[in-house]
N, C-alpha and C positions, 0 to 999 in steps of 0.2 A: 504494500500500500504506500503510496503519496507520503500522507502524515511519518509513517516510520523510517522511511529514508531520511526527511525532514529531523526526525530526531537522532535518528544513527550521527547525519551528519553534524549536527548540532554538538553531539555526543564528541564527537572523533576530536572537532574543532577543539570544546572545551580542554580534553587530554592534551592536544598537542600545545595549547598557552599554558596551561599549568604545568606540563613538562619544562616547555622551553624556559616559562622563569624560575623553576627549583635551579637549572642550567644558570641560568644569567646572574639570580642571587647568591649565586658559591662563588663564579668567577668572573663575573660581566661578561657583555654583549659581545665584546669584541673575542671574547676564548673559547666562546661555544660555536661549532661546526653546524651544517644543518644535518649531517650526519648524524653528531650527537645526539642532536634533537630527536629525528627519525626515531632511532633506537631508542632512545625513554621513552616517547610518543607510543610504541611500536607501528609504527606507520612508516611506508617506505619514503622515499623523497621524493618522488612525484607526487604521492598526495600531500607530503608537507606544502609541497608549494601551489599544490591546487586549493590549498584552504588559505593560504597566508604568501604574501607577494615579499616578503621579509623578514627576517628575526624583528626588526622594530615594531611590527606591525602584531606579532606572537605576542608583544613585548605588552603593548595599548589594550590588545583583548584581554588578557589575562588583568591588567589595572582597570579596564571598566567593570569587570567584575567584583573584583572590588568595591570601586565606588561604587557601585550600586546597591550591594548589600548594607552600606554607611547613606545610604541615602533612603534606604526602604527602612532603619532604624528610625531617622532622625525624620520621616513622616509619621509614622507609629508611635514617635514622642511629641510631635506638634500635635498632630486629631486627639488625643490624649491630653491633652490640656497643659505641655511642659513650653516654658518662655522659650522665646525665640533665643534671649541670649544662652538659656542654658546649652539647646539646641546647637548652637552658631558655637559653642566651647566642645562640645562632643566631635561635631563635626571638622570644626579645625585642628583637635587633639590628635583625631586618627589622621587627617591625613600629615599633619606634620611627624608625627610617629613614622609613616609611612615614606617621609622626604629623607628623613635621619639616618632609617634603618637601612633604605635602599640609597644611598647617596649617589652609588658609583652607577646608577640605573639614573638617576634622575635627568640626565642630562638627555638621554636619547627621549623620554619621556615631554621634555620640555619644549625641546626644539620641534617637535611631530608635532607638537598641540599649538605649537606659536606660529609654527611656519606653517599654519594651516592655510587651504585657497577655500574659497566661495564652491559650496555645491557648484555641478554641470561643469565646473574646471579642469576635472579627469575622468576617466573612465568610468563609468557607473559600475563601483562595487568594490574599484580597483584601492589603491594607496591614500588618495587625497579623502576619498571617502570614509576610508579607516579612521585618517586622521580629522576630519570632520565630525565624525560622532564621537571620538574622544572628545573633544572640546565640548560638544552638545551634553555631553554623559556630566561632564564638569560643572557646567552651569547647569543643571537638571538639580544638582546637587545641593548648591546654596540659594537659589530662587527663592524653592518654599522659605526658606528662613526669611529672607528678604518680605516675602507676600506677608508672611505672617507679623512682621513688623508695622506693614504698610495698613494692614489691617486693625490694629491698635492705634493707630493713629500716630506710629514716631514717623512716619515717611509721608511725603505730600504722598496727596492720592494722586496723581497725575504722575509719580515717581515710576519709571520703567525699571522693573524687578526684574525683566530678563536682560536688557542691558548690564544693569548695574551689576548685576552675578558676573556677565563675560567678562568686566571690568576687573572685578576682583580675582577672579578665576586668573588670567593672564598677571597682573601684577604679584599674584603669589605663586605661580610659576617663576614670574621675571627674580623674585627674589628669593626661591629656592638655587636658580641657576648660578646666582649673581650675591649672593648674601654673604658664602662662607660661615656659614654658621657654625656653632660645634656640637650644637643640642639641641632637645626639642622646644626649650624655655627658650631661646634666641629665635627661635623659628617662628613662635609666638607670639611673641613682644614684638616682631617686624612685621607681619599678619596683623596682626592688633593695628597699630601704626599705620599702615595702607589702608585699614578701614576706614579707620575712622579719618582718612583725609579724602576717601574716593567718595564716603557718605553724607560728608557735611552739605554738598548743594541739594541732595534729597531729603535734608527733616525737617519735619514740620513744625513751621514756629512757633512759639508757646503763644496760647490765645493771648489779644488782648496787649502782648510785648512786640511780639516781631523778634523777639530774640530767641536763637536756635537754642534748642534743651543741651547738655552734655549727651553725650553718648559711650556708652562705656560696653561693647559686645559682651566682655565678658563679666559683669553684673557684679556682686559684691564680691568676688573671688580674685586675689591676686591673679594674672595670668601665667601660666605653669606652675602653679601650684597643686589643682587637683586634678588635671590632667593622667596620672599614672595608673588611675583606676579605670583608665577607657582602653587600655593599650590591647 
């Protein structure tokens, strides 16, 4: 049947990114072979390359999964009645957790989602697409946090919550790539800091003053402090 192929191959794809990043996490992208791959996968190299146009591309499926599981959390905690800032600390924990731990990865990871082109720019399904839905999967991720802010009333209502996610999404790449950080508290506090300078022309002024409220993502909590219960 249709459907079962559908999942077989589903199936096959998933093995061969979670193979390839167990591969890339022990010795980066550049020291794994596609042969390697193949053989953990157990798929030959033809099919490796009929599912996947590159290691970097193994690289992006395996991390949208990821983010997806951390984004299917941190809806399950907003419809649940939990603040957006608690939310918006969850969510930047894991993925800074994520920028730390994978460092020597982050770099192929950053450039693919930055140097992204506009849909209809390549091939339909091919490379540029890959890397297209990585960035979509990214901003997928902090939106809700963004809507759910806009909805309480800190953001104008007129405020573009899917802009503003792509905004933040790319500047917390630009400063995983670009920070040098040494930990996940530094990762943070430079997150934190791009927020709240990307957010200030989206909140809403205090009635009556005209003057913007403080903003503070991460709520009464120093930042890096209670993060190591999420890891």
């Amino acid at each position: 049947m249709k459907v079962d192929r559908q999942e077989q191959d589903e199936a096959r794809r998933t093995r061969i990114a979670r193979a390839a990043f167990e591969l890339f996490a022990r010795t980066g992208l550049d020291s794994v072979s596609a042969q390697d791959i193949a053989r953990a996968a157990f798929v030959s190299r033809t099919n490796l390359y009929r599912y996947f146009p590159s290691k970097t591309h193994m690289l992006l499926a395996h991390f949208e999964r990821t983010v997806g599981e951390t984004r299917a959390e941190a809806l399950r905690r907003l419809s649940s009645g939990a603040a957006p800032q608690a939310v918006w600390q969850l969510v930047t924990a894991r993925m800074a957790d994520l920028g730390v731990r994978y460092q020597h990865l982050v770099g192929a990871v950053g450039q693919a989602v930055l140097g992204r082109s506009r849909p209809g720019e390549g091939a339909a399904g091919g490379p540029l697409a890959q890397e297209w839905q990585t960035a979509q999967t990214l901003v997928s991720l902090v939106e809700p946090v963004l809507s759910a802010m806009r909805q309480q009333g800190k953001l104008r209502p007129d405020a573009d919550t899917r802009f503003l996610a792509a905004l933040l999404v790319d500047a917390c790449l630009m400063s995983l790539l670009h920070g040098g950080h040494r930990n996940q508290r530094e990762v943070l506090l430079d997150w934190q800091d791009r927020f709240l300078l990307l957010m200030q022309g989206a909140l809403q002024p205090k009635p009556g003053t005209g003057a913007l409220p403080p903003l503070d993502p991460q709520g009464d909590d120093p930042p890096g402090n209670s993060h190591e219960s999420e890891k």
